[in-house]
C-alpha positions as CSV (number, residue, x, y, z in Angstrom):
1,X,17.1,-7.0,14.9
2,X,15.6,-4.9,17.5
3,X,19.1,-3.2,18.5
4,X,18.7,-2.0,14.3
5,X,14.9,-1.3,14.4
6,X,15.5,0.6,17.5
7,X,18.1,3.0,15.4
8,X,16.0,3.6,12.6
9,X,12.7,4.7,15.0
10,X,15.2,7.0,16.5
11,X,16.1,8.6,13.1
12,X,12.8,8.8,12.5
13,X,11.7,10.2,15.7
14,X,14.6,13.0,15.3
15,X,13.3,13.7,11.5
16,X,10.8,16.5,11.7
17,X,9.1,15.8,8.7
18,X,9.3,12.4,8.8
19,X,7.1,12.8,12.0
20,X,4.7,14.9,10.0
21,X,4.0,12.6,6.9
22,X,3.8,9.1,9.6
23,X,1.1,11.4,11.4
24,X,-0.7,12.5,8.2
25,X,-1.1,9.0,7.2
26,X,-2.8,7.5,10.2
27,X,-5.2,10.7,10.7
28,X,-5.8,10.4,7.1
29,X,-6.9,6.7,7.9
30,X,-8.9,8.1,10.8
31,X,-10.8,10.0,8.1
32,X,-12.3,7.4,6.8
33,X,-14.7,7.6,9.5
34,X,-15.8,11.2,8.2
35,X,-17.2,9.3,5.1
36,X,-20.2,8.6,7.5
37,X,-21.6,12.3,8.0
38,X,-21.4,12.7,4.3
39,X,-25.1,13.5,3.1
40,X,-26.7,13.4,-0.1
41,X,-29.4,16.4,-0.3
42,X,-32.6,14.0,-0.8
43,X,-35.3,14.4,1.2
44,X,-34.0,14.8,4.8
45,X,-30.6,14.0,3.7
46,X,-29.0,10.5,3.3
47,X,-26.0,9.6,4.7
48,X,-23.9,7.4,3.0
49,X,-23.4,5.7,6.1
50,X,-27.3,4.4,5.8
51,X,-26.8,3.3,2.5
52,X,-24.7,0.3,4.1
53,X,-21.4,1.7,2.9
54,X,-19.9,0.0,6.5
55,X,-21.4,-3.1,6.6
56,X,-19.6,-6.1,7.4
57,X,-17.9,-7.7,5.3
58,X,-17.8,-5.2,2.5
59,X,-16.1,-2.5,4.9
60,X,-12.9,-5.0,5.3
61,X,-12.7,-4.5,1.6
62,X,-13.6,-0.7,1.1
63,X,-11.2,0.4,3.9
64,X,-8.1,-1.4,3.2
65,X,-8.2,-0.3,-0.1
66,X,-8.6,3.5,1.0
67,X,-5.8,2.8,3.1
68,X,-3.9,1.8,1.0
69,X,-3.8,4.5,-1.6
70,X,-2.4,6.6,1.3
71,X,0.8,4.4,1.1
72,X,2.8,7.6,-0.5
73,X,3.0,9.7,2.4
74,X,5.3,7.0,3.5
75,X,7.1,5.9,0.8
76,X,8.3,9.9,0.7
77,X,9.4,9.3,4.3
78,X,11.4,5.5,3.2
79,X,12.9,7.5,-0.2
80,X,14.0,10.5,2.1
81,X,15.6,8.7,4.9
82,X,17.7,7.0,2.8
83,X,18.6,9.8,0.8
84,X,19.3,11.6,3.8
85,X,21.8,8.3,4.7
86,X,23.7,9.3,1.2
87,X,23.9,13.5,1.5
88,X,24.6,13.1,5.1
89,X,27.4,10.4,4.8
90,X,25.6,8.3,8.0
91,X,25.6,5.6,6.1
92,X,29.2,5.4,5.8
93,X,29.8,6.2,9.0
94,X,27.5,3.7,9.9
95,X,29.9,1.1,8.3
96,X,33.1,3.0,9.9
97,X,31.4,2.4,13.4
98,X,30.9,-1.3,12.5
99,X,27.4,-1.7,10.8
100,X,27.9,-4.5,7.6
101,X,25.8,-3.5,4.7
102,X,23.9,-6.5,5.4
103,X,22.4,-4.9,8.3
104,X,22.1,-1.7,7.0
105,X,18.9,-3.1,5.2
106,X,18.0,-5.0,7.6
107,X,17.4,-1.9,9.7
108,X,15.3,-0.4,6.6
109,X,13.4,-3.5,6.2
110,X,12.8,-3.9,9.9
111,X,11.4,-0.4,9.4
112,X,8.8,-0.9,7.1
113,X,7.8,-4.3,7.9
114,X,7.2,-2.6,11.9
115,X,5.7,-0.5,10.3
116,X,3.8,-2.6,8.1
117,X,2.4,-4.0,10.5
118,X,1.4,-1.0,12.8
119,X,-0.7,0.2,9.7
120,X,-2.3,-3.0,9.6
121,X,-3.3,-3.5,13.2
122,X,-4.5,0.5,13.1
123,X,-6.6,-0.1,9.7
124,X,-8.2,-3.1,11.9
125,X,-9.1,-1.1,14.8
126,X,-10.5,1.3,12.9
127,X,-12.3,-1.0,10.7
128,X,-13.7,-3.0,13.3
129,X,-15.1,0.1,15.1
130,X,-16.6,1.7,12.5
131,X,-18.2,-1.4,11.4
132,X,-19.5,-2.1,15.0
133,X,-21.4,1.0,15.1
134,X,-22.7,1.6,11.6
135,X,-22.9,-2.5,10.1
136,X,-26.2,-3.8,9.6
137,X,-24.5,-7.4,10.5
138,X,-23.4,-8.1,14.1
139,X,-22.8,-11.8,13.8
140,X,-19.6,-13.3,14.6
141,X,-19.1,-14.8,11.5
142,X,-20.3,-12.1,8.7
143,X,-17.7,-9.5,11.0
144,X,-14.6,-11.6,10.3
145,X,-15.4,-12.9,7.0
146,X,-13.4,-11.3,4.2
147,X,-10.4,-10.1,7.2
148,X,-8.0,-11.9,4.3
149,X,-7.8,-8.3,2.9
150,X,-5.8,-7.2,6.3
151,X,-3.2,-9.6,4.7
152,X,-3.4,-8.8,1.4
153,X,-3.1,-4.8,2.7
154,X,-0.3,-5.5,4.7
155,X,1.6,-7.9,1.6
156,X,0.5,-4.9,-0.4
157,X,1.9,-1.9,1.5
158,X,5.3,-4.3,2.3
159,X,6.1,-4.8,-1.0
160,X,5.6,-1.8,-2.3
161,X,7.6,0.2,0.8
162,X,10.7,-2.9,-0.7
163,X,9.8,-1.0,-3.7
164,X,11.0,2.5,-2.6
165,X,14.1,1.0,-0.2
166,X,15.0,-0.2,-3.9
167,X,14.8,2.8,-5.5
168,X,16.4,5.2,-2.4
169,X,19.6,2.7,-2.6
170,X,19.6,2.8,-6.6
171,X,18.7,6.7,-7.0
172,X,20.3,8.0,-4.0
173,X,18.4,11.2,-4.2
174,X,14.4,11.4,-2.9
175,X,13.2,13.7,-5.2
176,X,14.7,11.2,-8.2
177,X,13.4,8.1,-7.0
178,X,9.9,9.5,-6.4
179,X,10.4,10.5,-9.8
180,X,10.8,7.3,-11.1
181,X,8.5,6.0,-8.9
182,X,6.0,7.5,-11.0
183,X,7.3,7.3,-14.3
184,X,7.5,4.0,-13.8
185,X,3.4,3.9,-12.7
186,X,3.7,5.5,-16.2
187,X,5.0,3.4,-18.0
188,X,3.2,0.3,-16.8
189,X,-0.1,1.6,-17.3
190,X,0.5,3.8,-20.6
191,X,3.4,1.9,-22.3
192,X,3.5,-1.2,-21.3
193,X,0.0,-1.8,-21.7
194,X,-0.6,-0.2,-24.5
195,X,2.3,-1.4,-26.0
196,X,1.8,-5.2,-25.5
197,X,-2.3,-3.9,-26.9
198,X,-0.6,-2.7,-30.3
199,X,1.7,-5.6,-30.4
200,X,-0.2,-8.5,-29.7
201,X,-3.9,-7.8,-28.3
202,X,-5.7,-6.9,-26.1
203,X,-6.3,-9.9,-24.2
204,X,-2.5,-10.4,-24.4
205,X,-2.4,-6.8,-22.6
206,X,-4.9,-8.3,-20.0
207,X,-2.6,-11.6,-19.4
208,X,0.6,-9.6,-19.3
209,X,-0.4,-6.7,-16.8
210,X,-0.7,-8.7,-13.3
211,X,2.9,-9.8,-13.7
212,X,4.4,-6.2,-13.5
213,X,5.1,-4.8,-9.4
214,X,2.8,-2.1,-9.6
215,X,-0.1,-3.6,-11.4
216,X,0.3,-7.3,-9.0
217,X,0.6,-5.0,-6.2
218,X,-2.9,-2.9,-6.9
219,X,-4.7,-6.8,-8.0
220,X,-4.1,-7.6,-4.2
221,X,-6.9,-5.4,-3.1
222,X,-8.8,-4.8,-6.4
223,X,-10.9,-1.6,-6.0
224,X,-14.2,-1.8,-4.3
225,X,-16.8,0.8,-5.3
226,X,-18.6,-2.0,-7.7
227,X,-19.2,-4.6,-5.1
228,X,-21.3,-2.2,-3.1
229,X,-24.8,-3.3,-3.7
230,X,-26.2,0.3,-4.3
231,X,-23.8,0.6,-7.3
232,X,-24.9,-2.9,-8.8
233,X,-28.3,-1.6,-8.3
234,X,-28.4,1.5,-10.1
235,X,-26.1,-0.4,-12.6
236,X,-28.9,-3.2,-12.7
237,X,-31.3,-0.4,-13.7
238,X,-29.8,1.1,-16.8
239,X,-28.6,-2.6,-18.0
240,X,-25.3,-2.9,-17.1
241,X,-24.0,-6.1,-14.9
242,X,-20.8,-6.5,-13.2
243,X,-19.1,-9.8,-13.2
244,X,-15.8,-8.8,-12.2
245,X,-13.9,-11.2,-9.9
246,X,-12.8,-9.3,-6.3
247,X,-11.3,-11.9,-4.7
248,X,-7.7,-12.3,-4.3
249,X,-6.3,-15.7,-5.2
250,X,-2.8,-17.5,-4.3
251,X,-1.2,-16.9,-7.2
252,X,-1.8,-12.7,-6.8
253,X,-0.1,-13.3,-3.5
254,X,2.7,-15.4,-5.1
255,X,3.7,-12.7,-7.8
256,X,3.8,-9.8,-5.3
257,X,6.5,-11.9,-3.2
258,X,8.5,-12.4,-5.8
259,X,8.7,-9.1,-6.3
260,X,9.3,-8.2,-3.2
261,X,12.2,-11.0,-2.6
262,X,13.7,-9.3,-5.9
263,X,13.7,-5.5,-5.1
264,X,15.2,-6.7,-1.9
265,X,17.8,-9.0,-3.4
266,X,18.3,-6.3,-6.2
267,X,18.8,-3.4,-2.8
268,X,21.6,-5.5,-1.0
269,X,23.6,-6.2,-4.2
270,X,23.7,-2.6,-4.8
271,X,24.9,-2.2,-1.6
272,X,27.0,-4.7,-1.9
273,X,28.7,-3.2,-5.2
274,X,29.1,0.0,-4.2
275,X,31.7,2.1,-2.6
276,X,30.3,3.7,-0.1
């Protein structure tokens, strides 16, 4: 395993633009921190920091899902690599000098679940230091409360990178399977939905939506900007009240790894079909 994790770091550390996006993405996450010296022209100026924006435990939640919208940048370097495998015929030599196709996405999933990983750890870090400095709370147990949303970030982020290995090896060509990756966002949220809303209801709509990739994937980290007590506040004011649940329960986790065990399973028989 490390002997095929070693070889794709390589390809990416050779890949220019690879290099590029992987560095975009943790900077980007680094910018979170930027969020602090944002001012709103009352007064003096109030900083959104102030307003409790990175207290504990609410900044667990805010910043793994900010993180996790940044999840394209790699996804364009997991679709490329592997079109690159295709256009560049390494993948078959890769078989010629002896690689099965077994391990061929075994090295890919190595990849992304390092990777995975990496980004997890990093959002942590990050987390935890912003926290430490601008957090209202500095007990023990309010800062790791709610660290359950590292988990479901890296479940998140795994599953959805399975996602693109899946459609790399079933498109072939980056620029297609982003494409799809897209339409597909597309037609989960447009057609999908509103086609199960026509059809049946909407509350049907509401009970079919967590079981599709995209839409279990994005209920693992539901998005934040409602919990924070200043938006409940002003909401309070002009008579609105949100109930909505932003927990994530076993079952979300459950529905996302079957996914993820079926783009896999669906990216080795490929392999396993094809000519290469």
């Amino acid at each position: 395993m490390l002997r095929l994790l070693q070889i794709e770091f390589i390809k990416l550390w050779n890949n220019r633009a690879s290099k590029i996006l992987i560095f975009s993405y943790f900077i980007l996450i680094c910018c979170i921190a930027l969020i602090s010296v944002i001012k709103f022209p009352f007064g003096e100026g109030i900083r959104l920091a102030d307003l409790g924006i990175f207290n504990f435990p609410y900044i667990w939640h805010l910043n793994t899902f900010i993180a996790s919208l940044l999840k394209l940048f790699f996804a364009i370097v997991i679709v490329s690599m592997i079109s690159n495998e295709y256009s560049n015929k390494t993948i078959k030599q890769n078989l010629i000098d002896g690689l099965s196709k077994k391990e061929f996405l075994k090295s890919k999933l190595s990849m992304v679940f390092a990777f995975s990983i990496i980004s997890t750890l990093f959002v942590f870090l990050v987390t935890l230091i912003l926290g430490l400095i601008y957090s209202d709370y500095n007990q023990p147990s309010i800062i790791f409360s709610d660290l359950y949303y590292l988990l479901s970030y890296f479940i998140k982020i795994f599953a959805f990178f399975s996602f693109c290995i899946f459609l790399g090896i079933w498109v072939k060509r980056s620029a297609f399977a982003l494409g799809f990756l897209i339409l597909w966002y597309i037609m989960e949220n447009l057609g999908i939905r509103f086609l199960v809303w026509w059809l049946f209801g909407q509350k049907s709509s509401e009970s079919v939506m967590p079981f599709l990739p995209l839409e279990s994937m994005a209920n693992l980290i539901k998005e934040p900007f409602t919990r924070f007590n200043a938006v409940q506040s002003v909401a309070q004011q002009i008579g609105e009240n949100f109930t909505k649940d932003y927990s994530t329960h076993w079952y979300e986790f459950l529905i996302v790894l079957v996914w993820t065990a079926l783009f896999i399973y669906l990216s080795y028989a490929l392999l396993k079909k094809r000519d290469l």
